[in-house]
N, CA, C and O atoms as a GROMACS GRO file, in nm:
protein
  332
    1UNK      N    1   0.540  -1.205   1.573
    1UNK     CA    2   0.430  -1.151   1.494
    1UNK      C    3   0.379  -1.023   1.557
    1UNK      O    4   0.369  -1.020   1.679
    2UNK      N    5   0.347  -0.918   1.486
    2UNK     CA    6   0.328  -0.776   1.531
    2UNK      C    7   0.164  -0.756   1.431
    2UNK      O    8   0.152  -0.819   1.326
    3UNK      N    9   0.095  -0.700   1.461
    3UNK     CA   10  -0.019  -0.607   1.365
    3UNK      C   11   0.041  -0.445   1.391
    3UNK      O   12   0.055  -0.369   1.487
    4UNK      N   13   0.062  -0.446   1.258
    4UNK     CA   14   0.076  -0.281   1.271
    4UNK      C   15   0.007  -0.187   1.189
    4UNK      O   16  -0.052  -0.240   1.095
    5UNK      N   17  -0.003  -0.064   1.197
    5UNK     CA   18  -0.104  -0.007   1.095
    5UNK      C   19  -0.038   0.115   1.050
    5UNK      O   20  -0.039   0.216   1.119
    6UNK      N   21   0.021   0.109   0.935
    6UNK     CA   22   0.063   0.166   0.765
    6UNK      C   23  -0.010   0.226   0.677
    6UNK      O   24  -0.065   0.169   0.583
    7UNK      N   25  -0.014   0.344   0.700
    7UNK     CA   26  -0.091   0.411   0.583
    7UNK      C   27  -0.257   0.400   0.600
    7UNK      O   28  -0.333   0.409   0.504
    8UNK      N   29  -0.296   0.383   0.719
    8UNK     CA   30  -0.462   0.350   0.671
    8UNK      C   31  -0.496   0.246   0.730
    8UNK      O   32  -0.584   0.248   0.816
    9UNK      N   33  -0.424   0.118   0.690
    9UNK     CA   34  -0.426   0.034   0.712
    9UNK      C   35  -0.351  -0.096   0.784
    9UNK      O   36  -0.230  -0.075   0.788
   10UNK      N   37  -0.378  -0.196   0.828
   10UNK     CA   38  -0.335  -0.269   0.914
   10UNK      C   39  -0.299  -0.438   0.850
   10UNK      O   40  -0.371  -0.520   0.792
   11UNK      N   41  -0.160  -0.443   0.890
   11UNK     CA   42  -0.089  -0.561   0.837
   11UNK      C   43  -0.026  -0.626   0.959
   11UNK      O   44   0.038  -0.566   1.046
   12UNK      N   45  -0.057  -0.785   0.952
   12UNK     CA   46   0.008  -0.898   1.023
   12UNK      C   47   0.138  -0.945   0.979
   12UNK      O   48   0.160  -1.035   0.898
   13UNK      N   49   0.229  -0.866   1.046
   13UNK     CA   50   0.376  -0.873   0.979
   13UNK      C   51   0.473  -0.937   1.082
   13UNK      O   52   0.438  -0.930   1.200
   14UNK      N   53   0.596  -1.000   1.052
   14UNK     CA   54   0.675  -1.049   1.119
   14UNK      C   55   0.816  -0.967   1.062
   14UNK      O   56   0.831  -0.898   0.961
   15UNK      N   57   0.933  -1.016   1.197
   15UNK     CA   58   1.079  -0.945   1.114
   15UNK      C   59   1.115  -1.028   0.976
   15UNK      O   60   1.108  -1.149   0.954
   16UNK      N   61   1.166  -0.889   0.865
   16UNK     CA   62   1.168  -0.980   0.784
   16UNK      C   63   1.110  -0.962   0.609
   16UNK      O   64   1.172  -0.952   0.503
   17UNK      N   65   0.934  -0.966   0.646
   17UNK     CA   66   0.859  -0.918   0.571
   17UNK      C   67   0.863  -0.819   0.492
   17UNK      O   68   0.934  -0.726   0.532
   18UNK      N   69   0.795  -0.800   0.360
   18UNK     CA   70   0.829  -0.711   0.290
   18UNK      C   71   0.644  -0.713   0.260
   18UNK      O   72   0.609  -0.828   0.236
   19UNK      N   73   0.513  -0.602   0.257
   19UNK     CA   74   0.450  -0.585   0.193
   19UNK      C   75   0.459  -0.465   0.090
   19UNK      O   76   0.556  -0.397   0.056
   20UNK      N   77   0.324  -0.459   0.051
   20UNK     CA   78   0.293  -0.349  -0.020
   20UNK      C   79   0.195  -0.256   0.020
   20UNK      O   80   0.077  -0.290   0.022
   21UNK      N   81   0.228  -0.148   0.051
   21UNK     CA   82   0.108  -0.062   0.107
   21UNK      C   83   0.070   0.089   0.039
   21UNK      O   84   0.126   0.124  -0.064
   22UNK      N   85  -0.009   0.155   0.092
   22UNK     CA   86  -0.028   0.255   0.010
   22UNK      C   87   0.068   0.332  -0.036
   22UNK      O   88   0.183   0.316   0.006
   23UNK      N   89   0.033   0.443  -0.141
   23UNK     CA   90   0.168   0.544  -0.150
   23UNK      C   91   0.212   0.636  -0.024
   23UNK      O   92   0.139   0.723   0.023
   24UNK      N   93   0.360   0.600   0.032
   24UNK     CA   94   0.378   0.680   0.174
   24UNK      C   95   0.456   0.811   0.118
   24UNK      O   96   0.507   0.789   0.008
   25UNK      N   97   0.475   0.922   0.160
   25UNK     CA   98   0.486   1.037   0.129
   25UNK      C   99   0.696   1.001   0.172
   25UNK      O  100   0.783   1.077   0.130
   26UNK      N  101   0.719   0.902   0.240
   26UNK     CA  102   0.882   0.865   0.273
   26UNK      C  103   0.960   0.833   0.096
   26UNK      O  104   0.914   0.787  -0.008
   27UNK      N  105   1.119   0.895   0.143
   27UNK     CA  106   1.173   0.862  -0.006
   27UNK      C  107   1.211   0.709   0.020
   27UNK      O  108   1.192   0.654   0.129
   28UNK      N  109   1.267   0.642  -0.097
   28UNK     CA  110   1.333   0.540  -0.103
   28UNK      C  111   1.463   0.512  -0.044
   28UNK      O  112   1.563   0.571  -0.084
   29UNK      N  113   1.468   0.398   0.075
   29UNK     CA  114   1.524   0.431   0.183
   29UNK      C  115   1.528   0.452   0.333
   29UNK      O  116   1.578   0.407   0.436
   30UNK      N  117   1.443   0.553   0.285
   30UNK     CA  118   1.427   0.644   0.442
   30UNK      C  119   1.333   0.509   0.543
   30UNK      O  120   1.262   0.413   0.514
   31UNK      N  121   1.373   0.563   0.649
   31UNK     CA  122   1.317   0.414   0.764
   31UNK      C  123   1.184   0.546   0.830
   31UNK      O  124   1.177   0.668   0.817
   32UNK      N  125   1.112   0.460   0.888
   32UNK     CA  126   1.003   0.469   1.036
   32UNK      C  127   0.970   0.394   1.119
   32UNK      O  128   0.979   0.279   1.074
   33UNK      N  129   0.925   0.397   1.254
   33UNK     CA  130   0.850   0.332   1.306
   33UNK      C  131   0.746   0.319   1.316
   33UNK      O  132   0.662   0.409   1.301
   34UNK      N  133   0.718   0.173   1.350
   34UNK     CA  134   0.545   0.157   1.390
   34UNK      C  135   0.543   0.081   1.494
   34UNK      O  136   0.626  -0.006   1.518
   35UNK      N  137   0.428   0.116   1.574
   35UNK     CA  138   0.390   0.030   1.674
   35UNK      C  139   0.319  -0.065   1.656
   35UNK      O  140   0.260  -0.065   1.548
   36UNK      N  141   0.299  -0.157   1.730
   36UNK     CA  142   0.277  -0.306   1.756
   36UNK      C  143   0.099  -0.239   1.816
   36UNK      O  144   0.105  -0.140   1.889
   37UNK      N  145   0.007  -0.275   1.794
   37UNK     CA  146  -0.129  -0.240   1.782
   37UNK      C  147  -0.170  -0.346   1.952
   37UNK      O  148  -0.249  -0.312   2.041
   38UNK      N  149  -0.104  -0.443   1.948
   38UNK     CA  150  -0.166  -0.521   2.094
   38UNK      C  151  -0.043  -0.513   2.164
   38UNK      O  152  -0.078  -0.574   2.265
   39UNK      N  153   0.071  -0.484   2.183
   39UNK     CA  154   0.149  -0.451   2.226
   39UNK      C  155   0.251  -0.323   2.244
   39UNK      O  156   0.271  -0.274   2.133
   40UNK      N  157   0.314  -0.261   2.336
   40UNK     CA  158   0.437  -0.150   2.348
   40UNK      C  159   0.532  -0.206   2.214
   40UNK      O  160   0.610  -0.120   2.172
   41UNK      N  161   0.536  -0.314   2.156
   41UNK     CA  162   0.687  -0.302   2.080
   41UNK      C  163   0.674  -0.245   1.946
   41UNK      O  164   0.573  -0.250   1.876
   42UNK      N  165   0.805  -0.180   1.911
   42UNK     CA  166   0.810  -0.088   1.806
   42UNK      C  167   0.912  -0.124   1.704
   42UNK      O  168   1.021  -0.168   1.740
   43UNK      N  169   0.879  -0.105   1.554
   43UNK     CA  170   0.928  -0.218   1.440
   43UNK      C  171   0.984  -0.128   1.397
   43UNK      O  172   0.936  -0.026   1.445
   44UNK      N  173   1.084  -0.102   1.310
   44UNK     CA  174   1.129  -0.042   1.214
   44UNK      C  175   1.120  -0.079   1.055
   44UNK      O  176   1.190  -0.161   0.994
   45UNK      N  177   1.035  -0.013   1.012
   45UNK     CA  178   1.012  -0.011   0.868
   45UNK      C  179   1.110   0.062   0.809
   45UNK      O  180   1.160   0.162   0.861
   46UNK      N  181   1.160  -0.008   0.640
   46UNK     CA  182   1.235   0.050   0.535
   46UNK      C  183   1.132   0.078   0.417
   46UNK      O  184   1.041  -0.004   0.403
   47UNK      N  185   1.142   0.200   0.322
   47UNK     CA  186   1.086   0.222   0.205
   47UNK      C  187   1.176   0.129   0.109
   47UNK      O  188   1.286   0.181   0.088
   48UNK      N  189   1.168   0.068   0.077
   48UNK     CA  190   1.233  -0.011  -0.055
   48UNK      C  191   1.233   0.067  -0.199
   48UNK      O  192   1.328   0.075  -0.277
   49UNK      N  193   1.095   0.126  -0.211
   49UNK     CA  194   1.118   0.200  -0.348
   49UNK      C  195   0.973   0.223  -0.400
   49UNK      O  196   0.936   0.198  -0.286
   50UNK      N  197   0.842   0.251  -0.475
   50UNK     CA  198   0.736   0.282  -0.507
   50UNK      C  199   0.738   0.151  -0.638
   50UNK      O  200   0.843   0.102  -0.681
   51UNK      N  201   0.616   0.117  -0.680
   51UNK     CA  202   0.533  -0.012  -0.741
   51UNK      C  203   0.402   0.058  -0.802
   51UNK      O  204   0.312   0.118  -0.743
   52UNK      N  205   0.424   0.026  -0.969
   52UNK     CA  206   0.284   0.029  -0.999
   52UNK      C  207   0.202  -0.086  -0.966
   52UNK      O  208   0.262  -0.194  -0.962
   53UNK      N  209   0.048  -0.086  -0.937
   53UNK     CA  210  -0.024  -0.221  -0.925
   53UNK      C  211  -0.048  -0.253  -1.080
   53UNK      O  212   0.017  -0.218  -1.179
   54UNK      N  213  -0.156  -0.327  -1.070
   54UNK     CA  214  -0.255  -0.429  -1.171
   54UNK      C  215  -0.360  -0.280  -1.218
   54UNK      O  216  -0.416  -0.206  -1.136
   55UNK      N  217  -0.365  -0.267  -1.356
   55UNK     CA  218  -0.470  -0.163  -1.455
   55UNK      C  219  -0.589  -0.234  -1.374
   55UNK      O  220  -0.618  -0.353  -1.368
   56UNK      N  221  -0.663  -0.099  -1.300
   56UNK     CA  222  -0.814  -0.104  -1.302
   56UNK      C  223  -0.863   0.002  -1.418
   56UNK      O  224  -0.835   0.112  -1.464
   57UNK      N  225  -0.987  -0.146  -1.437
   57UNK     CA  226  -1.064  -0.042  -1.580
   57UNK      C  227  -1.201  -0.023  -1.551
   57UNK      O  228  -1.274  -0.115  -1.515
   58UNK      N  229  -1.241   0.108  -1.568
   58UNK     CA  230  -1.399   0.167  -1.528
   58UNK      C  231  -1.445   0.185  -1.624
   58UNK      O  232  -1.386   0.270  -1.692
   59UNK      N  233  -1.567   0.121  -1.685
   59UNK     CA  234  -1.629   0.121  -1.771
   59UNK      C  235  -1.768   0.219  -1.727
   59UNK      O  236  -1.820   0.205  -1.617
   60UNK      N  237  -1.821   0.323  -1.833
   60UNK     CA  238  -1.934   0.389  -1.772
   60UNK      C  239  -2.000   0.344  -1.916
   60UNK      O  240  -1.939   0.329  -2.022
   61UNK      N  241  -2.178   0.320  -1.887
   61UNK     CA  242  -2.236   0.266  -1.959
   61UNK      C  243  -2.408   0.294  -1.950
   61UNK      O  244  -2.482   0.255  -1.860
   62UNK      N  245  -2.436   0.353  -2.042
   62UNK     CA  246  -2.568   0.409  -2.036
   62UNK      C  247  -2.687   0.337  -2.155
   62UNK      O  248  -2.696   0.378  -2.271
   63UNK      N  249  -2.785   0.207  -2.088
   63UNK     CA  250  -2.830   0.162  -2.221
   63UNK      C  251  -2.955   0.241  -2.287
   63UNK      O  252  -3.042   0.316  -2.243
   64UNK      N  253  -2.923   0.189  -2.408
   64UNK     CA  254  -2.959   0.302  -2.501
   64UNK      C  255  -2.975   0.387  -2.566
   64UNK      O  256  -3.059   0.421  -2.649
   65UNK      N  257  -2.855   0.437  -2.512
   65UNK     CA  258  -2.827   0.562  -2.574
   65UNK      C  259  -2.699   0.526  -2.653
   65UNK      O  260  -2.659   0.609  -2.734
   66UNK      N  261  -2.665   0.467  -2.646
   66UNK     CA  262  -2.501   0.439  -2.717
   66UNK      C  263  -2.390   0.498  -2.677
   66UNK      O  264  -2.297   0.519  -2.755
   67UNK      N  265  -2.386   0.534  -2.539
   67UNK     CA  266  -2.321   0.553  -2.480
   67UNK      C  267  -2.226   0.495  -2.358
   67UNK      O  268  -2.269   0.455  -2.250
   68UNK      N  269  -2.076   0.499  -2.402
   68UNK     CA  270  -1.975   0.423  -2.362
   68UNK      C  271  -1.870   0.453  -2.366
   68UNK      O  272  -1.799   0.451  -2.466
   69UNK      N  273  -1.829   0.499  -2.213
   69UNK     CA  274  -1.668   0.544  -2.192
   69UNK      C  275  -1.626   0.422  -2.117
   69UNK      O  276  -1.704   0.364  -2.042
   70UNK      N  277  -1.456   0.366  -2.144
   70UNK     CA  278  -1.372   0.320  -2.068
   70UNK      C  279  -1.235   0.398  -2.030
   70UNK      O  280  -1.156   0.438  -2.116
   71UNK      N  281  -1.224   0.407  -1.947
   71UNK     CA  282  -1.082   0.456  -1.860
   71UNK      C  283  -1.008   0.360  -1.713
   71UNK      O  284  -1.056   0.280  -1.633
   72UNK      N  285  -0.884   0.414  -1.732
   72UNK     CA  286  -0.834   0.312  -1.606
   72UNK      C  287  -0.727   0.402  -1.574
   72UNK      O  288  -0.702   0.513  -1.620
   73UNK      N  289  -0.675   0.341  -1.495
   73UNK     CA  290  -0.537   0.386  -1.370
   73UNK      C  291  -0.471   0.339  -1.318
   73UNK      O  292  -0.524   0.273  -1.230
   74UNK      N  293  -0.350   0.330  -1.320
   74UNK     CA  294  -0.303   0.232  -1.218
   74UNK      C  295  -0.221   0.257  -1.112
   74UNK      O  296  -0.112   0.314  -1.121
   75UNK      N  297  -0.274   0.214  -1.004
   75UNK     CA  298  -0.219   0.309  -0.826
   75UNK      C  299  -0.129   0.296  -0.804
   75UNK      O  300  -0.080   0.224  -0.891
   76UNK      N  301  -0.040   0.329  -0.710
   76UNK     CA  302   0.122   0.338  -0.670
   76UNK      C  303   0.115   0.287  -0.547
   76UNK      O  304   0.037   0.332  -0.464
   77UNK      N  305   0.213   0.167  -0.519
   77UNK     CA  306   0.227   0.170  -0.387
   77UNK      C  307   0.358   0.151  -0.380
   77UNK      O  308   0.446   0.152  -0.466
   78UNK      N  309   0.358   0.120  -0.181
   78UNK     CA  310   0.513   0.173  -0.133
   78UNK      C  311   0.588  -0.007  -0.137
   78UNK      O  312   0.505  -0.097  -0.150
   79UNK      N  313   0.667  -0.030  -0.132
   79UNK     CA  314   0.727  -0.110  -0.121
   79UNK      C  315   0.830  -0.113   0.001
   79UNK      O  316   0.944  -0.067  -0.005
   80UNK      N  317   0.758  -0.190   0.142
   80UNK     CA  318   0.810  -0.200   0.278
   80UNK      C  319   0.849  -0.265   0.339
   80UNK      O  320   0.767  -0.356   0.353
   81UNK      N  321   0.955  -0.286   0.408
   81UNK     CA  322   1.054  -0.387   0.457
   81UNK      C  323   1.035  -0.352   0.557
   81UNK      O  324   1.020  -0.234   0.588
   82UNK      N  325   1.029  -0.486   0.660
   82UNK     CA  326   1.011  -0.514   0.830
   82UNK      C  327   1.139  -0.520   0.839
   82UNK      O  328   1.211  -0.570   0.753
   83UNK      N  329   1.193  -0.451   0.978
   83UNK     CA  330   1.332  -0.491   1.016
   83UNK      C  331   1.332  -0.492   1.173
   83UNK      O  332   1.434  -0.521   1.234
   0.00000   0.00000   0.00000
């Protein structure tokens, strides 16, 4: 078990694992390393390929006035393999 930190953020990963993390600027494929956050050891990550998530929807809402926008987006992330 390693904690390593990806994009921002920090994941409890083992060899093996595959999460999802932010959009990484790496193509599909291409490897990196990361370090082990309580330890010297160093992991090799694979890009697997980019993932849309789940539609977030923002509703803006003003009472009284009759006013009402909805919009949404949906974020990209990386798709990463522990090796």
């Amino acid at each position: 078990m390693a904690i390593i930190s990806v994009a921002g953020k920090q994941y409890l990963v083992e060899k093996g694992d595959t999460i999802l993390t932010n959009k990484l600027p790496n193509k599909e494929g291409e490897s990196f390393d990361a370090q082990d956050l309580l330890s010297s050891a160093k992991l090799k990550l694979t890009v697997k390929g980019q993932q849309a998530g789940e539609k977030i929807k923002v509703l803006k809402y003003k009472k009284k006035k009759g006013y009402k926008r909805t919009y949404g987006s949906k974020p990209i992330f990386s798709v990463v393999t522990v090796s």
